[in-house]
N, C-alpha and C positions, 0 to 999 in steps of 0.2 A: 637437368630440365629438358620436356621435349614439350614438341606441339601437346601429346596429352593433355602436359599441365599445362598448357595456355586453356586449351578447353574446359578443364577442370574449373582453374578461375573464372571463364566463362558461366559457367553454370554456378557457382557460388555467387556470383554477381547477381544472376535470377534468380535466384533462390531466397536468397536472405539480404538482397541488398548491397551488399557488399561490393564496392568498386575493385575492379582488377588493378588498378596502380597503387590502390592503399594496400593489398595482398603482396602484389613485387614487392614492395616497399621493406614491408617487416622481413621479408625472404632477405632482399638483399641486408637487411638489419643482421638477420639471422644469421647469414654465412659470417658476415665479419664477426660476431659475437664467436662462431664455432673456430673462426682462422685463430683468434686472441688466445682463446682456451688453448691449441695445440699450439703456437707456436707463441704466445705470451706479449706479442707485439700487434697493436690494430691503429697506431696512428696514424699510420701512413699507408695504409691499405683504402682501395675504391676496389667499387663490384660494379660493372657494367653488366646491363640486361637486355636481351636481345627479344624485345615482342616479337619478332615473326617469327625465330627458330625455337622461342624457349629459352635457349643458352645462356648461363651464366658465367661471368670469367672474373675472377679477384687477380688483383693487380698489387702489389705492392711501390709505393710511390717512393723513388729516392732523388736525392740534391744532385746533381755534379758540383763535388769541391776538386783544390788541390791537395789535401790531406784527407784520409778515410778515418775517424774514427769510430764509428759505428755502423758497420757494414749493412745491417736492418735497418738505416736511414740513410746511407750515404752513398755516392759511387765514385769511383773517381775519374778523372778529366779524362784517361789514356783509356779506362772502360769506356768511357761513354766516345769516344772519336771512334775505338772498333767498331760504334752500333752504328751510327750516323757522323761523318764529319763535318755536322753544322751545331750540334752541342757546343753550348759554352759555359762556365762558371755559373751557377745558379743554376739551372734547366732544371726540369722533372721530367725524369723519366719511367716509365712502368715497368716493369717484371710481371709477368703473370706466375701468377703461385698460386692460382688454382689446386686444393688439394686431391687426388685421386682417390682417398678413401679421410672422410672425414670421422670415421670410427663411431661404436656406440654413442657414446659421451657427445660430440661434436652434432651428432644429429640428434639427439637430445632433447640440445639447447635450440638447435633451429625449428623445432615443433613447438618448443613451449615461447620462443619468440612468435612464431607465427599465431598462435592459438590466441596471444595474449592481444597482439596486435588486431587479429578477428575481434575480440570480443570489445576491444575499444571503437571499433568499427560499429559493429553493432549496436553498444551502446548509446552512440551519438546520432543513428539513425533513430533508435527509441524515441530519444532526448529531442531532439527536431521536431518527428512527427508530435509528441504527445505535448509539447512545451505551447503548440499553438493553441491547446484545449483546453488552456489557460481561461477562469473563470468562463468556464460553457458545461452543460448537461453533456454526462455519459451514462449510458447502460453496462451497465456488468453483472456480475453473478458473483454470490458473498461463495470465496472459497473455505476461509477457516479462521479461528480465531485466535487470539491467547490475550494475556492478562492484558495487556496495552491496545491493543489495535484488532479491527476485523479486516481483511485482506480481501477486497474483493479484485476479482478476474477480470481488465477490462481490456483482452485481446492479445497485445505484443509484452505487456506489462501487469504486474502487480498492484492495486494501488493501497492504501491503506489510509484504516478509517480510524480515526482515534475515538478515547472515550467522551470527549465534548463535542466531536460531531456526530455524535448519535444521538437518535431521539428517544426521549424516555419511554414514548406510548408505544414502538416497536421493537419485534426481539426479532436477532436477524439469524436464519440457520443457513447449514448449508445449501447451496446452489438456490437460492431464494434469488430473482431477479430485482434488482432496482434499480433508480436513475442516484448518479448521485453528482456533486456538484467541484468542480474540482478547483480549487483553493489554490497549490501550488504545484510547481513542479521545481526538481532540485536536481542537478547533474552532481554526485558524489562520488566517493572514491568506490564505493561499493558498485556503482550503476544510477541510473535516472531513478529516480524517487519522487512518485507520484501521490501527492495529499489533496483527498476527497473529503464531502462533508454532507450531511443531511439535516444541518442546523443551518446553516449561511443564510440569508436573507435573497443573494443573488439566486438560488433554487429555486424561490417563489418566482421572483422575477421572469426566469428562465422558463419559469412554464408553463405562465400565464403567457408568454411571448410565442411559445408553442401552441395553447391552446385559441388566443385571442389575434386572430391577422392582424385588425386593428392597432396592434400593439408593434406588433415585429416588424410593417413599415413605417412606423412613426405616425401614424394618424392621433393614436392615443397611448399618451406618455405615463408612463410610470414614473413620480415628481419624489417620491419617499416610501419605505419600507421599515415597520417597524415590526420586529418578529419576537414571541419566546414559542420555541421550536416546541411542536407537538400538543402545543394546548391553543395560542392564537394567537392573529397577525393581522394587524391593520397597513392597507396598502393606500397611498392616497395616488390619485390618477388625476388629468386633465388633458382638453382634446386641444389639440389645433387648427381643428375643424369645427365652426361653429354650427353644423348642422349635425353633429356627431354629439351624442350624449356618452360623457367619458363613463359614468358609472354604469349605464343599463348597457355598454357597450363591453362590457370586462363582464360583467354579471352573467350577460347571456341571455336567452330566451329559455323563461323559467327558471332560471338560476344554471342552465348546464354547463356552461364554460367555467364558473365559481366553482361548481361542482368537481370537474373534471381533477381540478386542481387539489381539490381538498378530499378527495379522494386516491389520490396519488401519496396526498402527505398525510395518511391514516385518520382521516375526522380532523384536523385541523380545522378550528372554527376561522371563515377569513373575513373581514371588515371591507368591504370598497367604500371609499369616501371621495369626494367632491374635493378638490387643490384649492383652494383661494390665495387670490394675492392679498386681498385684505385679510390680516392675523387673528383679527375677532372672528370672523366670518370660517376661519380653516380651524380654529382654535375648535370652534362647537361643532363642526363637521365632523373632525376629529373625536370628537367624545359620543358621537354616534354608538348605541341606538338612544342614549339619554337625551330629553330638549335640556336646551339652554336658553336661559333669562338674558344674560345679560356678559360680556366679556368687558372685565377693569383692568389696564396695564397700570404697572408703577411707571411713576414719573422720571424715576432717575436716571441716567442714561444710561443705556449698555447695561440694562438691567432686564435680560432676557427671563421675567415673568409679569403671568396673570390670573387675576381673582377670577373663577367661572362664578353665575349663578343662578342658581338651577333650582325649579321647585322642589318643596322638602319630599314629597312623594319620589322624587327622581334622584335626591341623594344617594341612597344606595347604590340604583342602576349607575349614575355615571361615576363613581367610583369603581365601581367592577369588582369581581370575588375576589379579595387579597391586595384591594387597590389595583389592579389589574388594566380595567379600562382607563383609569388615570394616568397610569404609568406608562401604555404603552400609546395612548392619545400624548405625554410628552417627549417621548422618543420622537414621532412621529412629525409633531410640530416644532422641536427646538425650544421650546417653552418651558419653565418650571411654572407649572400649574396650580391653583388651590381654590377647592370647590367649597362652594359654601350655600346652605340652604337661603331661601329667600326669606324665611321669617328673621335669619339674624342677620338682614341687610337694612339698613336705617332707609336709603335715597339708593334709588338708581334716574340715572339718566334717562331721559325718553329717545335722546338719541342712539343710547346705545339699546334699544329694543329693539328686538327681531321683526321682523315682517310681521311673521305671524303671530307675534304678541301685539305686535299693534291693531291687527285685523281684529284680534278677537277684544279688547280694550275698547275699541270703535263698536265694535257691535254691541257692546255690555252697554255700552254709552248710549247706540241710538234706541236699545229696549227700555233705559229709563227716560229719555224724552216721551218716546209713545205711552209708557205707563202715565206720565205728566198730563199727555192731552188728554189721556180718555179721563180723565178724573173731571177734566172742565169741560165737556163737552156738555153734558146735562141744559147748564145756564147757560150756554151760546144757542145750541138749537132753543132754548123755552123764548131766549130773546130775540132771537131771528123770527121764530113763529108769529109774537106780538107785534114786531112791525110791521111783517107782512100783512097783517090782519085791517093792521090801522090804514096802511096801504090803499087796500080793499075796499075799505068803507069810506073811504076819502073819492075813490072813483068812483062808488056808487052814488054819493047826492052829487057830487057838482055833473054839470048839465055836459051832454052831449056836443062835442063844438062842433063836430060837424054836420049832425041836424039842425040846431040853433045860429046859425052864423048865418047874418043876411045875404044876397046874392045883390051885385051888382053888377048890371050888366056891361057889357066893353064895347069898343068897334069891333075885334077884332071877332066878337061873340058872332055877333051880326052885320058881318061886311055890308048888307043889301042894305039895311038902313042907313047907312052911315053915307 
């Protein structure tokens, strides 16, 4: 060893990360592995390292006993008072056996210790850095494929895309750029093992969080995600700011933000819905774009469903192609769901009626009152007419009272006379 290799390590430390005391490390691993090989003994060997010169120096370590029976571990008492006359029974003493030529073979093994210790080094810088990226967006570039997995390129590392986190409506070739959503990370015997996805639910999350401020400081919460990846995803939101509208607030101006997103995830149709704490009220948000009549829960406890009901025109719509919108309206609420038209409902409650079924119930209601009045109006104005009339003619004969009424005069008329 000389200054070089300290510099050497110096510079592999810049380079790749790599700390110089993890490199000594496997070095000095290395010499003892090489001492063993040539001379079949490494128990009792130490390797002292000198950072400032470089230097290495292997020591073999022996006992002072009174009897020598294995001279590669032992020394005895009258040896060791030659070296120092303060040794006593038990002490460890060194021998340097540093070898002067550790031959083919000996240096060998101290590269493939060193390499081996490098790349566990390495490893674990990978495994650190990328272990933090744990459920967050990354960008890579799809390297290649085969029967199991797509490999894409995200920097210091590999990562791999299996066949259920791929989306059906995309086909990925090489060096095609995309974000993808990273799942897990795995420290293995092989190396860090990085598992990405483009199905996850947290992707939408992730970038609507990217695309919506609102969202990524906490102004406006993302409350549930229910996703089937590449055809449609309902997200339901609520603000914490009551001057903040959660949905027109994710939506965007004109739809761009919703856009951005569903544009990223290749036409992904996306749902923003309204959060309610009342179950009825998040229940028919959730089945958005259908109205709903009416939300019935069962009675029994811990009996997480409800009956929707929904005009028969809107059956279809709120079930959705394939059941679809039903299905992913009960991911989405925790609910088992079942939609039924409103011709085969006997009673619904009026309290369980929407706002806007009431509004418009009221209004059906005050067009048949007016229809009511105008029917009777005819015979109120003919008999209003006739009393007026009688009125009329009642003031015309009797007399004038106040031409007709005698005058009496007062004092107060005429102070002077009085």
């Amino acid at each position: 060893m000389s200054k070089e290799m300290i510099q050497a390590l110096d510079a592999l430390e810049q380079e790749k990360g790599v700390k110089k005391e993890v490199v000594i490390e496997a070095l000095e691993a290395a010499l003892v592995s090489a001492y063993k090989r040539n001379y079949s003994q490494a128990q009792n060997v130490d390797v002292e390292f000198d950072p400032k010169q470089g230097d290495i120096h292997i020591y073999a370590v022996k006992e002072v006993t009174d009897e020598v029976f294995d001279s590669r571990l032992e020394v005895s008492l009258k040896e060791a008072l030659a070296i120092n006359k303060a040794y006593e029974i038990g002490d460890q003493i060194k021998f340097e056996v540093t070898p002067k030529d550790f031959g083919r073979i000996a240096a060998q093994t101290a590269k493939q210790v060193i390499m081996q210790r490098v790349r566990e080094a390495e490893r674990s810088i990978v495994y650190d850095e990328y272990s933090q990226y744990e459920d967050e967006i990354l960008q890579g570039v799809v390297e290649r494929r085969d029967n199991r997995f797509i490999y894409v390129n995200l920097g210091k590392i590999e990562a791999v895309l299996g066949r259920q986190d791929q989306m059906p409506n995309e086909k990925y070739e090489a060096h095609d750029r995309i974000k993808v959503y990273v799942t897990k990370v795995e420290n293995t015997s092989k190396g860090p093992q990085v598992f990405v996805s483009r199905t996850h639910p947290g992707l939408v999350k992730r970038l609507f969080e990217q695309e919506v401020p609102e969202i990524f400081d906490g102004t406006v919460e993302i409350v549930n995600i229910a996703r089937e990846a590449g055809d449609r995803t309902k997200i339901a939101v609520r603000s914490t700011n009551d001057a903040v509208d959660a949905v027109g607030t994710t939506v965007g101006p004109r739809g761009a933000r919703v856009q951005a997103v569903v544009n990223e995830l290749s036409g992904e149709n996306m749902d923003v819905v309204q959060w309610e704490e009342d179950p009825a009220d998040y229940i028919a948000n959730a089945l958005n774009p259908a109205q709903v009549i009416a939300v019935q829960f069962n009675d029994e406890a811990n009996d997480r469903s409800a009956t929707v009901i929904v005009p028969d025109y809107q059956l279809s719509l709120a079930i959705g192609k394939k059941g679809q919108n039903a299905r992913l309206a009960a991911k989405l609420t925790g609910y088992k769901i079942d939609i039924k038209p409103e011709s085969e409902v006997e009673f619904v409650d009026d309290d369980e009626l929407p706002e806007a079924e009431a509004e418009v119930a009221a209004e059906i209601n005050d067009n048949a009152d007016a229809a009511t009045d105008a029917e009777a109006t005819p015979d109120s104005d003919a008999a209003a007419a006739a009393d007026d009339a009688d009125d009329a003619k009642t003031a015309a004969d009797a007399p004038d009272s106040a031409d007709q009424a005698p005058v009496t005069p007062s004092a107060t008329d005429h102070p002077a006379q009085a």
